[in-house]
N, C-alpha and C positions, 0 to 999 in steps of 0.2 A: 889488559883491556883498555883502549883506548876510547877513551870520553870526550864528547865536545860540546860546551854548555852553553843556552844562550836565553836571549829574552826579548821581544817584539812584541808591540802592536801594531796587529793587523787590520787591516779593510778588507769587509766580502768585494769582491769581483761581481758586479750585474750580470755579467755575462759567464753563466756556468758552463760553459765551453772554452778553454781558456788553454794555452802556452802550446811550447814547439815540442814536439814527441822526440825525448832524446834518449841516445842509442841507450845508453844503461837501463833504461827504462823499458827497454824492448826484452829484456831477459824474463823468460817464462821456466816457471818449475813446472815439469809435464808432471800429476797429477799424478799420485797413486792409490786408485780407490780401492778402500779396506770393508770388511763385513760388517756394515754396522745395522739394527733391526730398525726398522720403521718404531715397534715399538718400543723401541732403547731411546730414538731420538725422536718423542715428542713432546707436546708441549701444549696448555690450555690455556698463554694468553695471544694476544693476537700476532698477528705474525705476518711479513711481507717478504716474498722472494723474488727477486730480477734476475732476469739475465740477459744480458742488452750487447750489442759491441763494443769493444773497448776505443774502437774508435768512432771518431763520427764524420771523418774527412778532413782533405788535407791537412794529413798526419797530427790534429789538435784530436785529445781524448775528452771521452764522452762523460761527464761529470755531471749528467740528470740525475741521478738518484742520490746525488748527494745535499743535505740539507742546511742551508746558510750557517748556521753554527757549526758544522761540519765541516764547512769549506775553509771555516778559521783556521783548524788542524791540516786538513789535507785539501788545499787549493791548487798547486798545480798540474797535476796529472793522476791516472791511477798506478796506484802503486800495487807491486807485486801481492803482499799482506797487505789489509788494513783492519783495524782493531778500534771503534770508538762507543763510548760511551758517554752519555744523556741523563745524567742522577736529574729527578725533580727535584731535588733541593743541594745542590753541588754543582760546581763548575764541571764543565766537560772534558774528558781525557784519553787517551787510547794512542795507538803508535802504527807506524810503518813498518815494512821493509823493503827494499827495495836491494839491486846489485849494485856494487861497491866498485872502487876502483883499485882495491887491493885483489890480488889473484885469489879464487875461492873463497872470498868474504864478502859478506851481505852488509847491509846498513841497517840499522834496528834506529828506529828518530822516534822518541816518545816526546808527548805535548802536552802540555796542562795547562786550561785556564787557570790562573793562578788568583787573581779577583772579583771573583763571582761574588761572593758575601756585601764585597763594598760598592760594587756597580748595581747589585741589589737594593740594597740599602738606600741606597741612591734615587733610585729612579721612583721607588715607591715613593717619595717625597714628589718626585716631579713629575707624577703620572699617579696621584690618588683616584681611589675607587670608593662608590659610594655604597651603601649600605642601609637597608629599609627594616624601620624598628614596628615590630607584630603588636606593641602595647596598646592598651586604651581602642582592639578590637571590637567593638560590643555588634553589632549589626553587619548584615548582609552587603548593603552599600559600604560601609567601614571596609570587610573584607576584600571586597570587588577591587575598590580605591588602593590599597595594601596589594592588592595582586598586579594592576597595574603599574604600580610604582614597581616592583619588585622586577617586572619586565622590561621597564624602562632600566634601572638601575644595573639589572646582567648583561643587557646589551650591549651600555657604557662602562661594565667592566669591560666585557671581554675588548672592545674597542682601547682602553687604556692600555688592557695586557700586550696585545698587539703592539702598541707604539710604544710601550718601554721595552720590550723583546728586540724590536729593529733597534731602538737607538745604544740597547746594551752589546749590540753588534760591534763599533765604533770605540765600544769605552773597554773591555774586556783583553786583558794582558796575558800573551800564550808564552807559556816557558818552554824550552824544549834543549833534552839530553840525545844526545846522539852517542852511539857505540859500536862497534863490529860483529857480528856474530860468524859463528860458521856455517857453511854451506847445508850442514847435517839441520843446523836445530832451522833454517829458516826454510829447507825443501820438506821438514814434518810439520812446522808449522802450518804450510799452502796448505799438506796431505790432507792435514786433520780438517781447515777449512771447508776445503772444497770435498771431502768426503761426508762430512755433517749437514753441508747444504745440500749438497746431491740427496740424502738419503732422508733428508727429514719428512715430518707426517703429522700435517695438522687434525689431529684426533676429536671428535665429539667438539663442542660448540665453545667459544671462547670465552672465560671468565673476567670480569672489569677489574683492571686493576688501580689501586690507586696513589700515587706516591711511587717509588721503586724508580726504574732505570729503563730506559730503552737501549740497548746493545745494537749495532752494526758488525756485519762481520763480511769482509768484501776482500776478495782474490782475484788475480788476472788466470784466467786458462784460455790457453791459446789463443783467439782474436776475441774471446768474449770476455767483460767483467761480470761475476756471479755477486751479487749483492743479495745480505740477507739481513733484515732487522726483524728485532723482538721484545716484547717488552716484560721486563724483570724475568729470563729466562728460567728453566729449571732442566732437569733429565742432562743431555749429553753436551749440552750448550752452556748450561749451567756451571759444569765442572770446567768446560772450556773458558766464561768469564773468570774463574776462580784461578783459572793456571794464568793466564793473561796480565790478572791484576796484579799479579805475583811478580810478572816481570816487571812490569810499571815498578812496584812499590819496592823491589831489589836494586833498582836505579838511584834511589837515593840512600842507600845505605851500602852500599858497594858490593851488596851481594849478592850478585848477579851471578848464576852458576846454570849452564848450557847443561851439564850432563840432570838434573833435577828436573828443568821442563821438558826436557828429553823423554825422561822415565817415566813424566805422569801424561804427558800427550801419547808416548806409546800405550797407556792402559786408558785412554778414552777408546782408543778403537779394537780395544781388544771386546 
């Protein structure tokens, strides 16, 4: 298994339309959609499906649905897979694939913010939020004045949150393993994708959730990219964060084994 290890900081691009469409990049897994039930794959929290073109003209890919923290991991083009994840209290992480320059071998490039904790940390210091104390309530005017503050005081959070969010853009260090897979595990990889977004089915009305993960889960078919996020998934997507994570977390322990995610992404769509 051939490993390749590294470590940068990156700068978002302003311009989410970005780089030259190179020929590796142009390689499509045609798509083999399996029997899966509407009611096998869904799901009650919120949920967003695209399907845009993969390009958007002379030959630069279309990278709208991708979100500035996102483009940290995957900024230059769409890739064949892509895998990311949005923990509310964790750095972000997920991987590629894309085709390789070795004959029937794909590129598997996984990324991890690796200092979310300390760029946190940080900024909270340099971007304080203020905080309105209920005490010493007694009267009507009292309350009014307390509710005022209390509107004034959420608005300059969320304006803080705002401007430490962008400036943790700038400060935020992406680690990233690269590997070879084969042809098999990275055209069941597309399959299962694009067979789960195709087939999914937002059931009855969406529950809040709070804390948890937001998931991306974004494939090339044919001139289109299908992009789908969700947040803290469950059902057929669920088990699919759970095989994913798997490979991430077998990257650093070298145990990374093609016929295992084989065997469990074959029983997602059985």
């Amino acid at each position: 298994m051939k490993k390749i290890i590294g470590m940068k900081k990156i700068r978002v691009c302003k311009n989410k339309i970005t780089g030259l469409l190179f020929l590796l990049n142009l390689v499509v897994l045609t798509p083999s959609f399996s029997q899966v039930s509407g009611a096998q794959n869904s799901c009650a929290t919120r949920f967003k499906k695209q399907i845009e073109y993969n390009l958007s003209g002379s030959g630069l890919h279309n990278l709208d649905s991708k979100k500035e923290v996102e483009l940290l991991l995957f900024s230059e083009h769409n890739s064949t897979v892509e895998y990311f994840i949005n923990p509310s209290f964790g750095g972000a992480y997920g991987f590629s694939i894309d085709k390789s320059n070795t004959d029937n071998c794909f590129r598997l490039a996984i990324k991890r913010i690796v200092n979310w904790k300390e760029v946190q940390d940080t900024l909270r210091k340099e971007y304080p939020i203020k905080s309105v104390n209920f005490k010493n309530v007694f009267t009507p005017e009292d309350n009014e004045k307390k509710m005022k503050e209390l509107r004034e005081s959420g608005d300059f959070n969320r304006r803080q949150f705002d401007l430490s969010q962008r400036a943790a853009l700038s400060k935020y260090l992406v680690h990233s393993d690269t590997l070879l897979i084969s042809h098999d595990l990275a055209k069941r990889v597309h399959d299962v994708f694009t067979t789960l977004i195709d087939k999914f089915v937002g059931v009855g009305e969406p529950v809040v959730v709070k804390g948890g993960f937001d998931a991306t889960f974004r494939c090339v078919v044919k001139d289109e990219v299908w992009t789908f996020s969700i947040a803290t998934p469950s059902g057929k997507f669920g088990e699919l964060v759970k095989i994913c994570n798997q490979m991430v977390d077998d990257t650093k322990t070298n145990g990374f084994s093609e016929s295992t995610y084989l065997k469990m992404l074959n029983a997602i769509l059985k």
